[in-house]
C-alpha positions as CSV (number, residue, x, y, z in Angstrom):
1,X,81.0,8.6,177.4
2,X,80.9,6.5,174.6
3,X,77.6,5.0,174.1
4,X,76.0,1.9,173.2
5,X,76.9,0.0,170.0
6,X,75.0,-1.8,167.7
7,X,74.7,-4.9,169.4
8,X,74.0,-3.7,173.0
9,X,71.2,-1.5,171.2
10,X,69.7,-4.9,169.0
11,X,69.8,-7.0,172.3
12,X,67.9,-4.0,173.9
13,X,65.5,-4.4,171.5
14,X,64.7,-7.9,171.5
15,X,64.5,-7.5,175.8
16,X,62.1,-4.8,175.4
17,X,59.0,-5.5,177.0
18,X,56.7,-3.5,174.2
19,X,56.5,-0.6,171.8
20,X,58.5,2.8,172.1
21,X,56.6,5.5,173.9
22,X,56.9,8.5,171.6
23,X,57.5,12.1,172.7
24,X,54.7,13.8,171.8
25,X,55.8,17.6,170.1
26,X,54.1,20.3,167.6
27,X,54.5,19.9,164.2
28,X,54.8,22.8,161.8
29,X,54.3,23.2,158.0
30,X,57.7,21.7,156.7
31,X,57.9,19.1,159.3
32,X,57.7,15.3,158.4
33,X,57.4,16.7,154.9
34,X,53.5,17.0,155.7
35,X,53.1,19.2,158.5
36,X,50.2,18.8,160.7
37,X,47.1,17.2,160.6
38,X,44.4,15.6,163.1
39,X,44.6,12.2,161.2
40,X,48.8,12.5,161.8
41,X,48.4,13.9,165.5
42,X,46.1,10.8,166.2
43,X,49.1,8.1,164.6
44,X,51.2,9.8,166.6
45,X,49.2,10.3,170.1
46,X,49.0,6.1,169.2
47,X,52.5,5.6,170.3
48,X,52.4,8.5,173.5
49,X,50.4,7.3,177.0
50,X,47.6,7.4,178.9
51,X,44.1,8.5,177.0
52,X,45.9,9.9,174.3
53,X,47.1,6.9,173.5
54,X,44.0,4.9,173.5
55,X,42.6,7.6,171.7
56,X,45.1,6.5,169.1
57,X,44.4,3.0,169.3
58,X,40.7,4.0,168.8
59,X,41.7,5.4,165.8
60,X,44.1,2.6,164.1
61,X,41.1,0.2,165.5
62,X,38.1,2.0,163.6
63,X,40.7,2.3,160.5
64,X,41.0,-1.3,160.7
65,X,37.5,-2.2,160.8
66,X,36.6,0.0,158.0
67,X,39.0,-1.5,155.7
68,X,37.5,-4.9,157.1
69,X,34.1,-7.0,156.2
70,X,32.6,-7.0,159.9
71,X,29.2,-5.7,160.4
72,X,30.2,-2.5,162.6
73,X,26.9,-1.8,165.5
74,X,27.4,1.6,167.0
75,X,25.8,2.3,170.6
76,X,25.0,6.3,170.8
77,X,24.0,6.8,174.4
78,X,24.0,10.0,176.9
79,X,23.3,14.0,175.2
80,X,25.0,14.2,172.1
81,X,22.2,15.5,169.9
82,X,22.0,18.8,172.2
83,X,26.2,18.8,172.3
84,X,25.4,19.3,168.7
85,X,27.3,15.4,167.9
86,X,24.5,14.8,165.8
87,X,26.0,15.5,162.2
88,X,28.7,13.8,163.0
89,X,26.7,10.7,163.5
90,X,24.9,11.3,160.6
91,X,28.2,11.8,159.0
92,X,29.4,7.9,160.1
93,X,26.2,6.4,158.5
94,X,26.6,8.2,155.1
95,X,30.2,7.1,155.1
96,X,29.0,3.3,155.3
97,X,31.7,3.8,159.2
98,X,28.7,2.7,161.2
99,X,25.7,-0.4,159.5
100,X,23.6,-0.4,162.6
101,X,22.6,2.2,165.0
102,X,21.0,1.4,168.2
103,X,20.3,5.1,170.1
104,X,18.9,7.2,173.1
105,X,15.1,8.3,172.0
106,X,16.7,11.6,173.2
107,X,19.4,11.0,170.7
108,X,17.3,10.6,167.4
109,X,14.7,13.4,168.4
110,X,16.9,16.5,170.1
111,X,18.9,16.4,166.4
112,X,15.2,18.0,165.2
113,X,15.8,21.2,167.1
114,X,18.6,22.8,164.9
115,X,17.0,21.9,161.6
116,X,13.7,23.2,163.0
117,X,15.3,26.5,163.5
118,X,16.0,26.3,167.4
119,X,19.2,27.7,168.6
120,X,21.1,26.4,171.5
121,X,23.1,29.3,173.9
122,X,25.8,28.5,175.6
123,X,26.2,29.5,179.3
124,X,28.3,29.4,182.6
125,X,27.1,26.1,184.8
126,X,28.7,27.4,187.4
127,X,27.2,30.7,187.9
128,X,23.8,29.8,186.5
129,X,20.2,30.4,188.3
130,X,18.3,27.4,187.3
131,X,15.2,29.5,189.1
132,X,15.6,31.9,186.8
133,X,16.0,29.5,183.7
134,X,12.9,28.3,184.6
135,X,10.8,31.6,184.9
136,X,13.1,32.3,181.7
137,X,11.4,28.9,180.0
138,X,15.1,27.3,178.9
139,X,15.7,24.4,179.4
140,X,19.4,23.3,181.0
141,X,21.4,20.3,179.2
142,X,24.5,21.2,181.5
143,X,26.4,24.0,180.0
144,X,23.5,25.1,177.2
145,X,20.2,25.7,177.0
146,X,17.1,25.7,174.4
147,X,13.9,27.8,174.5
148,X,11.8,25.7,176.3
149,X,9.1,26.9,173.2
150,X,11.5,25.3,170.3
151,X,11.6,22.2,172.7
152,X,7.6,21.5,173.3
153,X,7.1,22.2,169.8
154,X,9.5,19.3,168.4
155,X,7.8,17.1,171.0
156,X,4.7,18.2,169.3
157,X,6.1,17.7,165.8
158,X,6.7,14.0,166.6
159,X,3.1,13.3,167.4
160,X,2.4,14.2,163.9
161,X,4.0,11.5,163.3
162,X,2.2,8.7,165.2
163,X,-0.9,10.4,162.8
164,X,1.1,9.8,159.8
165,X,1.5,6.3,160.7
166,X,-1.7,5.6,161.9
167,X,-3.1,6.3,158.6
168,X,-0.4,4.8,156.4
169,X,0.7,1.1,158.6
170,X,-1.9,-1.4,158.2
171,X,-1.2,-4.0,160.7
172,X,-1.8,-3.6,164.1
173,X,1.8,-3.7,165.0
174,X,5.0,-2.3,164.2
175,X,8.5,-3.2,165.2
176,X,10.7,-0.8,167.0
177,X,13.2,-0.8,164.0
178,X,10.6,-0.7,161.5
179,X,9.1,2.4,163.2
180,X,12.0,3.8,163.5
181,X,12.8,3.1,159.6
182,X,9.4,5.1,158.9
183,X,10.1,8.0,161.2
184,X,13.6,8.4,159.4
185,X,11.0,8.8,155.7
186,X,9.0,11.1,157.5
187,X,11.7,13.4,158.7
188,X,13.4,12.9,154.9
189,X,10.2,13.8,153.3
190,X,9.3,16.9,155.5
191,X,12.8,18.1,154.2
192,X,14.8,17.3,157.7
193,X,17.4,15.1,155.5
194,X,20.3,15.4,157.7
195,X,19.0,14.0,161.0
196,X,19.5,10.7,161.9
197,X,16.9,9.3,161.9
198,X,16.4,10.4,158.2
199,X,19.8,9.4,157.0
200,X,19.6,5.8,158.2
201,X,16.8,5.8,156.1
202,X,18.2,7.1,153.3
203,X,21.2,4.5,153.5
204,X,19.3,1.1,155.0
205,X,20.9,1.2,158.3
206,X,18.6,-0.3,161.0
207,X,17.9,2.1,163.6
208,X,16.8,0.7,167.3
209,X,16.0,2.8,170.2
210,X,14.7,0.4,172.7
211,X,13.9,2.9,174.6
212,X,11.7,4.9,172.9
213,X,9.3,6.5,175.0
214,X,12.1,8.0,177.4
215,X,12.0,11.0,175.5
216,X,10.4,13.6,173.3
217,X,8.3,10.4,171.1
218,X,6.5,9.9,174.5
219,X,5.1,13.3,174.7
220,X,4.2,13.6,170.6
221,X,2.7,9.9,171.3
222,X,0.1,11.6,174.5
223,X,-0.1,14.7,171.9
224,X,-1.1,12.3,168.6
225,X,-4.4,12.8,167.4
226,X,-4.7,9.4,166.4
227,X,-2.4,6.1,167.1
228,X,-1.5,2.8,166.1
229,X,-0.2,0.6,165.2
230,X,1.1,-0.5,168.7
231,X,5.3,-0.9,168.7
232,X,6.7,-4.1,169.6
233,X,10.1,-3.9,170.5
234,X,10.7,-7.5,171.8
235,X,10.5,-8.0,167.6
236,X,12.9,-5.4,167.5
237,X,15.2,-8.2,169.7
238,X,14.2,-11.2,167.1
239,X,15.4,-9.0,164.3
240,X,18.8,-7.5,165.7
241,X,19.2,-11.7,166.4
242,X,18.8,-12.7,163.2
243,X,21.4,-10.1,162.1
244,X,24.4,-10.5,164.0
245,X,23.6,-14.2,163.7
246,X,24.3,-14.0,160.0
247,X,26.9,-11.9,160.7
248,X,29.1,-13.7,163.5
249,X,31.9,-16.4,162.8
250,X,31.9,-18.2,160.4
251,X,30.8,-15.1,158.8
252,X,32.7,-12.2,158.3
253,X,32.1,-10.8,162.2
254,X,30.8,-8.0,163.8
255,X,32.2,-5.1,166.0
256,X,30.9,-2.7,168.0
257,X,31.5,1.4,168.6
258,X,29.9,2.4,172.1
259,X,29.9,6.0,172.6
260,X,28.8,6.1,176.6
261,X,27.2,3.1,177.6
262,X,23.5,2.3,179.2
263,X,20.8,0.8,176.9
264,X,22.1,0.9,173.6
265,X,25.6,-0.5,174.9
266,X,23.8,-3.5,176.7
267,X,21.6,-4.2,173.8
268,X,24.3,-4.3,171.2
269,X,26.1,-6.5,173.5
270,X,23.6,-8.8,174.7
271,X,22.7,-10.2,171.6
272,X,26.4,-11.9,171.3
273,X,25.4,-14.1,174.4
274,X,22.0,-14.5,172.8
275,X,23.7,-16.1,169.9
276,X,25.4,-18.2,171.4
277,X,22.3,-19.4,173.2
278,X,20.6,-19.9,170.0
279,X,23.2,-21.9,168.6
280,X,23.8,-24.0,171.4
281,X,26.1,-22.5,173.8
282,X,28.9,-24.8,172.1
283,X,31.2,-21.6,171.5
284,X,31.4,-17.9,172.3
285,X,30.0,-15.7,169.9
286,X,31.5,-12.6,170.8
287,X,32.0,-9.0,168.9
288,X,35.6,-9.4,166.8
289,X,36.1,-5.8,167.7
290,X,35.1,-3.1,170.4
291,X,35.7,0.4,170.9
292,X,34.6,2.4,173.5
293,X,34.3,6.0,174.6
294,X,33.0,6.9,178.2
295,X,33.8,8.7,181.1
296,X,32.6,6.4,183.5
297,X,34.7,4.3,186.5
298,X,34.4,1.1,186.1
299,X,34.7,0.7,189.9
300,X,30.9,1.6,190.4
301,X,29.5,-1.7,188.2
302,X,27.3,-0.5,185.4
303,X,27.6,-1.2,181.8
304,X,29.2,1.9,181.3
305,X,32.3,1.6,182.9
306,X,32.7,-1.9,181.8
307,X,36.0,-2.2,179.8
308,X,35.1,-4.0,176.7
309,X,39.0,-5.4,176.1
310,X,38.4,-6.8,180.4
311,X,35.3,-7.5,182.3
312,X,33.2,-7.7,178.9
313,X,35.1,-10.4,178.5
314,X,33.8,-13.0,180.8
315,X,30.3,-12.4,179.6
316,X,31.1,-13.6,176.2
317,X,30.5,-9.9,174.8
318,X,33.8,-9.0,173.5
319,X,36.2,-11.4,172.5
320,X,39.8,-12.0,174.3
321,X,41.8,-11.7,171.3
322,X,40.2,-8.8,169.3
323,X,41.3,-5.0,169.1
324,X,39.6,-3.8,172.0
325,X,39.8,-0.4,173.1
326,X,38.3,1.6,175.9
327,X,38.9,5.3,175.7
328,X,38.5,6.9,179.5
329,X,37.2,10.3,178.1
330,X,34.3,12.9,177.0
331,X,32.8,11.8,174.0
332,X,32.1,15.2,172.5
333,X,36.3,15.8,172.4
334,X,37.2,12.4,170.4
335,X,34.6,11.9,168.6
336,X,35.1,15.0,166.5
337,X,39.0,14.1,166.7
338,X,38.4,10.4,165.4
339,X,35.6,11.8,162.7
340,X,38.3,14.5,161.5
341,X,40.8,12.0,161.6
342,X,38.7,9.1,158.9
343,X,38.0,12.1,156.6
344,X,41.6,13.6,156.4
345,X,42.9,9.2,156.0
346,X,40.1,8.4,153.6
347,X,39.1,11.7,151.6
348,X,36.0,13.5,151.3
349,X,34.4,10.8,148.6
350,X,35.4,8.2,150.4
351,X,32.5,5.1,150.9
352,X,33.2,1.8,153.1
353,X,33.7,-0.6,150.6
354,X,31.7,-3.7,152.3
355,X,28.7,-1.1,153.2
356,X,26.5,-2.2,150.2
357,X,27.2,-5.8,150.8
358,X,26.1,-5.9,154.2
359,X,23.2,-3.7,153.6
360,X,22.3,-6.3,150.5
361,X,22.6,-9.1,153.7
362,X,20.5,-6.8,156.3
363,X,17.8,-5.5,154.1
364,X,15.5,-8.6,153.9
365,X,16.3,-9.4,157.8
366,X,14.6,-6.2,158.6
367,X,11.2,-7.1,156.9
368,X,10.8,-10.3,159.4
């Protein structure tokens, strides 16, 4: 049969309703004249279906955003420290990929274990005796476990921390951030550098966890010798405020990475409608750019299954023209695909070229 000419194939072209869906297929060493790679496997799975494909987009998206001025926020929810996701966070604030963290207390305190010397042991969930874990004294985070020992003791570590501050803040109170700011010197001092706590110290990124006492600090806060000064994380609020406001249109923008959803998504997102409260509810304020990993249905109604390219939306969180993706999958497969990926496109060395401008912009807001 003779097939279609040049013309039937343009017209085709013009008619078609989007982009080609690619076959996806291995790649070997002389292929492409590259061969394979996780940054090329991720281009590709961009033009393939289903999650793949929005894992792609993710990709391309966060690509875009590093190369851009916007002020990325990255929500870090669910048990990623203890999935061992930590240095790969840590990774993203070195990098200048993420210029404000907001986090899980669990999050910024179960990254201590590791460096502390605890050891995590994988095991079968499905044939486990959680009876016998607990006679054992581990402690079950799904498919590993930790010496319940090496746990209590970082909880106890922490409270010497609430000592240290005691003694060294002299006003009687202490926003979240700010706290959080000192913790990160603390941990970089007593030689735990590669936490993340630490390294957002190290490289001014504001660190919220506005829920802080749901987790390990609550125990090294009944364990502390002595306390004070007393937290205050509605200033933590007045802060983040002032920063996306100088960040949002007409600035250069913000954008937001949400890796699950819950508090940290919500507060990152919350403060878009909050500017445009502030500033008089003329126009929307919302985040230029969202991505999104979680394996929650939005059908159920929390935050987590929200899709930040849909029902974000009519909040005023996400805006309706921006690159918004939501990836429908585990966070501890793509994000060590999408990390892999940003160090094979951008090299080893490679720093985000706006991160010392906005840090130079966040700095003083952080002192308020």
């Amino acid at each position: 049969m003779r097939g279609p000419d040049m013309t039937e194939r343009r017209t085709e072209r013009e008619r078609a309703p989007g982009p080609v869906r690619a076959p996806m297929r291995v790649l070997g060493a002389g292929d492409d004249g590259h061969g394979g790679s996780v940054a090329r496997l991720l281009a590709r799975m961009r033009h393939s279906a289903f999650q793949g494909r929005k894992l792609g987009e993710a990709f391309e998206a966060w690509r875009q955003l590093i190369d851009g001025q916007s002020l990325i926020a990255m929500g870090l929810a669910g048990s990623l420290a203890s999935a061992g996701l930590g240095p790969l966070v840590a990774w993203l604030v070195e990098h200048g990929y993420v210029d404000l963290l907001v986090s899980t207390s669990a999050n910024v305190t179960e990254d201590l274990l590791e460096p502390r010397g605890a050891r995590f042991w994988q095991i079968d969930p499905d044939r486990v005796d959680d009876a016998e874990l607990w006679r054992r004294r581990l402690y079950r985070f799904y498919d590993h476990v930790v010496a319940a020992r090496d746990y209590d003791a970082m909880e106890d570590f922490t409270g010497r921390f609430f000592e240290h501050l005691a003694a060294r803040w002299a006003g009687p109170s202490i926003a979240g951030v700010q706290f959080m700011r000192e913790f990160g010197r603390w941990l970089d001092e007593a030689g735990l550098r590669g936490t993340i706590a630490a390294t957002c110290w190290r490289h001014h990124v504001p660190l919220f966890v506005p829920a802080a006492p749901d987790g390990p600090l609550a125990e090294g806060y009944r364990t502390a010798g002595r306390r004070g000064p007393v937290v205050d994380f509605f200033q933590d609020y007045e802060i983040a405020l002032a920063i996306m406001n100088r960040f949002m249109p007409p600035g250069p923008g913000t954008a937001a990475i949400f890796l699950g959803g819950g508090v940290p998504k919500d507060f990152v997102q919350i403060i878009a409608t909050s500017v445009h409260a502030i500033r008089g509810g003329a126009e929307a304020c919302p985040h230029r750019a969202a991505i999104q990993i979680t394996t929650d249905n939005p059908v159920f109604g929390g935050l987590g299954g929200a899709g930040v390219g849909s029902e974000c939306i009519s909040w005023g969180k996400e805006a309706p023209d921006g690159r918004n993706v939501t990836v429908f999958a585990d966070v501890t497969i793509a994000l060590p695909l999408l990390c892999q990926g940003l160090a094979e496109h951008y090299g080893p060395a490679h720093v985000r070229p706006a991160r010392a401008a906005i840090a130079a912009q966040v700095s003083p807001l952080l002192a308020r």
